[in-house]
C-alpha positions in Angstrom: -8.3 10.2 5.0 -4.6 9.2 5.2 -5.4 6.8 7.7 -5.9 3.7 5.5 -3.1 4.2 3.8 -1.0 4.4 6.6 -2.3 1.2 8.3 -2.2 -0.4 4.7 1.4 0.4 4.4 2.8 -0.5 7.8 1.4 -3.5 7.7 4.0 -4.1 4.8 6.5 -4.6 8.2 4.5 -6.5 10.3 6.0 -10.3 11.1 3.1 -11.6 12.5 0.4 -12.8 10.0 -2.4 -12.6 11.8 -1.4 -8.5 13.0 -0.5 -8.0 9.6 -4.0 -9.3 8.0 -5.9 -7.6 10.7 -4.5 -4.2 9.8 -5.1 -5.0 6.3 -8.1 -6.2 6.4 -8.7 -2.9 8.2 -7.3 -0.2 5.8 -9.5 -1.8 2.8 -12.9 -1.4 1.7 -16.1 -4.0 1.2 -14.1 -4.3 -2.5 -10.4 -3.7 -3.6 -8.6 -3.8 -6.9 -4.9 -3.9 -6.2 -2.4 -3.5 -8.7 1.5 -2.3 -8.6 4.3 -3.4 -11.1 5.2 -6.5 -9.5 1.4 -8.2 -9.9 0.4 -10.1 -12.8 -3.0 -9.2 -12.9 -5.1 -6.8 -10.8 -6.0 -8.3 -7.4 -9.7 -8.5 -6.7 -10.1 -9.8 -3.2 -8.9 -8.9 0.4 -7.7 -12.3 0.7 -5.0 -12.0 -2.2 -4.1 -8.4 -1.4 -3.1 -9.8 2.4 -1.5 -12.8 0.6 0.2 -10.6 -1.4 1.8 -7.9 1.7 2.5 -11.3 3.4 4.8 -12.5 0.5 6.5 -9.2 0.5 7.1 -9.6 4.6 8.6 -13.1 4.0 11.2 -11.8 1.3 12.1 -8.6 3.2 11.4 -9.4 6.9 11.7 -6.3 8.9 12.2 -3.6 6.0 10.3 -0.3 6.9 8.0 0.5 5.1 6.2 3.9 5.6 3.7 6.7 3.7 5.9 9.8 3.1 3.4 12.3 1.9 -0.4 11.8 0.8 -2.6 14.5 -1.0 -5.9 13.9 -0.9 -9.0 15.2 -3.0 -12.6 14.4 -2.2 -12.4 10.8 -1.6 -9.5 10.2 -4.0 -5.4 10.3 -2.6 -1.9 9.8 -3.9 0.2 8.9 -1.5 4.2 8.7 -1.8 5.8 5.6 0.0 9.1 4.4 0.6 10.2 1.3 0.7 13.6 0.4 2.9 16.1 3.0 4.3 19.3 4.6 3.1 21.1 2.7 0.7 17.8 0.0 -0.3 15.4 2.8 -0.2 13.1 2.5 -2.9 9.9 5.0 -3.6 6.8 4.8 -5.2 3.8 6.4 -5.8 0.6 5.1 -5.5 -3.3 6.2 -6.3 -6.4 5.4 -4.3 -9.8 5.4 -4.2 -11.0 5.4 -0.5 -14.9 4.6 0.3 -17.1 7.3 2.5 -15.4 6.0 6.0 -11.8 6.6 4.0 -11.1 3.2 3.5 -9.0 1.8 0.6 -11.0 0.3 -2.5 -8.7 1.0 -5.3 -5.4 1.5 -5.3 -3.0 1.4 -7.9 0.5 1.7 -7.8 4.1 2.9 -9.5 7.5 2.7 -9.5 9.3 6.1 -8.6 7.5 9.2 -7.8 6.9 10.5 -10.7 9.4 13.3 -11.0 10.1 15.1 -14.1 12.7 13.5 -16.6 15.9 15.6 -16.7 
Protein backbone atom coordinates (compact mmCIF):
# COMPACT_ATOMS: atom_id res chain seq x y z
CA UNK A 1 0.00 0.00 0.00
CA UNK A 2 3.09 2.13 0.25
CA UNK A 3 3.37 2.22 -3.27
CA UNK A 4 1.46 5.50 -3.97
CA UNK A 5 3.04 7.22 -1.67
CA UNK A 6 6.25 6.36 -2.86
CA UNK A 7 5.55 7.31 -6.55
CA UNK A 8 3.72 10.45 -5.05
CA UNK A 9 6.77 11.49 -3.35
CA UNK A 10 9.48 10.93 -5.93
CA UNK A 11 7.75 12.63 -8.21
CA UNK A 12 8.60 15.71 -5.85
CA UNK A 13 12.33 15.27 -7.85
CA UNK A 14 11.29 14.72 -11.10
CA UNK A 15 12.44 17.72 -13.77
CA UNK A 16 10.45 16.69 -16.47
CA UNK A 17 6.76 17.81 -16.23
CA UNK A 18 5.22 15.56 -18.17
CA UNK A 19 7.25 12.33 -16.01
CA UNK A 20 6.43 14.14 -13.01
CA UNK A 21 2.50 14.53 -13.80
CA UNK A 22 2.34 10.97 -15.05
CA UNK A 23 3.55 9.58 -11.78
CA UNK A 24 1.30 11.85 -10.01
CA UNK A 25 -1.45 11.38 -11.72
CA UNK A 26 -0.66 7.75 -10.93
CA UNK A 27 -0.19 7.69 -7.10
CA UNK A 28 -3.77 9.47 -6.69
CA UNK A 29 -7.18 8.40 -6.68
CA UNK A 30 -10.56 9.27 -8.87
CA UNK A 31 -10.61 12.26 -5.95
CA UNK A 32 -7.81 13.95 -3.80
CA UNK A 33 -7.89 16.52 -1.06
CA UNK A 34 -4.41 17.78 -0.56
CA UNK A 35 -3.33 19.85 2.18
CA UNK A 36 0.22 20.49 3.95
CA UNK A 37 1.33 23.82 5.70
CA UNK A 38 2.44 25.59 2.85
CA UNK A 39 -1.32 25.56 0.90
CA UNK A 40 -3.77 28.09 1.39
CA UNK A 41 -6.60 26.05 1.09
CA UNK A 42 -7.15 22.34 0.64
CA UNK A 43 -6.46 21.25 -2.99
CA UNK A 44 -9.42 19.43 -4.66
CA UNK A 45 -8.28 18.37 -8.01
CA UNK A 46 -5.39 16.32 -9.59
CA UNK A 47 -4.66 19.17 -11.71
CA UNK A 48 -3.64 21.58 -8.79
CA UNK A 49 -1.97 18.83 -6.64
CA UNK A 50 0.50 18.30 -9.95
CA UNK A 51 0.65 22.10 -10.27
CA UNK A 52 1.44 22.28 -6.91
CA UNK A 53 4.70 19.24 -6.83
CA UNK A 54 5.59 21.10 -10.03
CA UNK A 55 6.13 24.52 -8.19
CA UNK A 56 7.99 22.82 -5.52
CA UNK A 57 10.44 21.15 -8.55
CA UNK A 58 10.97 24.61 -9.96
CA UNK A 59 12.06 26.23 -6.54
CA UNK A 60 14.26 23.23 -5.42
CA UNK A 61 15.29 21.52 -8.74
CA UNK A 62 16.91 18.31 -8.04
CA UNK A 63 16.36 18.07 -4.12
CA UNK A 64 15.61 14.38 -3.04
CA UNK A 65 12.86 13.76 -1.90
CA UNK A 66 11.94 10.22 -0.49
CA UNK A 67 9.22 8.23 1.96
CA UNK A 68 11.28 7.12 5.06
CA UNK A 69 8.92 4.96 6.84
CA UNK A 70 5.03 4.30 6.27
CA UNK A 71 2.62 2.33 8.64
CA UNK A 72 -0.27 1.46 7.28
CA UNK A 73 -3.80 0.36 8.71
CA UNK A 74 -6.66 -1.00 6.61
CA UNK A 75 -6.65 1.40 3.88
CA UNK A 76 -5.41 4.28 5.99
CA UNK A 77 -1.15 5.14 6.21
CA UNK A 78 1.22 7.69 7.74
CA UNK A 79 4.08 7.90 6.10
CA UNK A 80 7.37 9.91 7.28
CA UNK A 81 9.18 11.91 4.43
CA UNK A 82 12.17 13.78 4.05
CA UNK A 83 12.77 16.48 2.27
CA UNK A 84 16.64 17.41 1.14
CA UNK A 85 19.82 15.75 2.57
CA UNK A 86 22.25 16.51 5.31
CA UNK A 87 22.38 19.86 6.26
CA UNK A 88 18.72 21.09 4.24
CA UNK A 89 17.00 17.97 5.37
CA UNK A 90 13.68 18.75 6.43
CA UNK A 91 10.94 15.95 7.61
CA UNK A 92 7.47 15.61 7.77
CA UNK A 93 4.79 13.54 8.38
CA UNK A 94 2.01 13.02 6.46
CA UNK A 95 -1.66 11.05 6.60
CA UNK A 96 -3.53 9.29 3.86
CA UNK A 97 -6.43 7.85 2.82
CA UNK A 98 -5.71 5.36 -0.09
CA UNK A 99 -8.81 3.93 -2.26
CA UNK A 100 -9.25 -0.16 -2.64
CA UNK A 101 -6.29 -0.39 -5.42
CA UNK A 102 -4.06 1.72 -2.65
CA UNK A 103 -4.11 4.84 -4.35
CA UNK A 104 -3.87 8.26 -2.66
CA UNK A 105 -7.33 10.18 -2.04
CA UNK A 106 -6.54 12.14 0.96
CA UNK A 107 -3.60 13.11 2.27
CA UNK A 108 -2.78 15.55 4.67
CA UNK A 109 0.35 16.73 5.72
CA UNK A 110 2.81 18.31 8.75
CA UNK A 111 5.69 19.82 9.58
CA UNK A 112 8.12 17.57 11.67
CA UNK A 113 7.39 14.08 12.65
CA UNK A 114 5.72 14.41 15.41
CA UNK A 115 8.12 13.58 18.13
CA UNK A 116 7.50 14.20 21.68
CA UNK A 117 8.28 17.82 23.10
CA UNK A 118 11.33 17.62 25.42
Amino acid sequence: MSDALTAFFTAWSVGDDAARDAQVDDALGASILYADPRTETPLTTAAAVKDYVGQFSKMAPGMPVSVANVSTTLTFARATVQFGAGDQCQWGQYTADLDDAGKITRLIGFVGTGAPDA
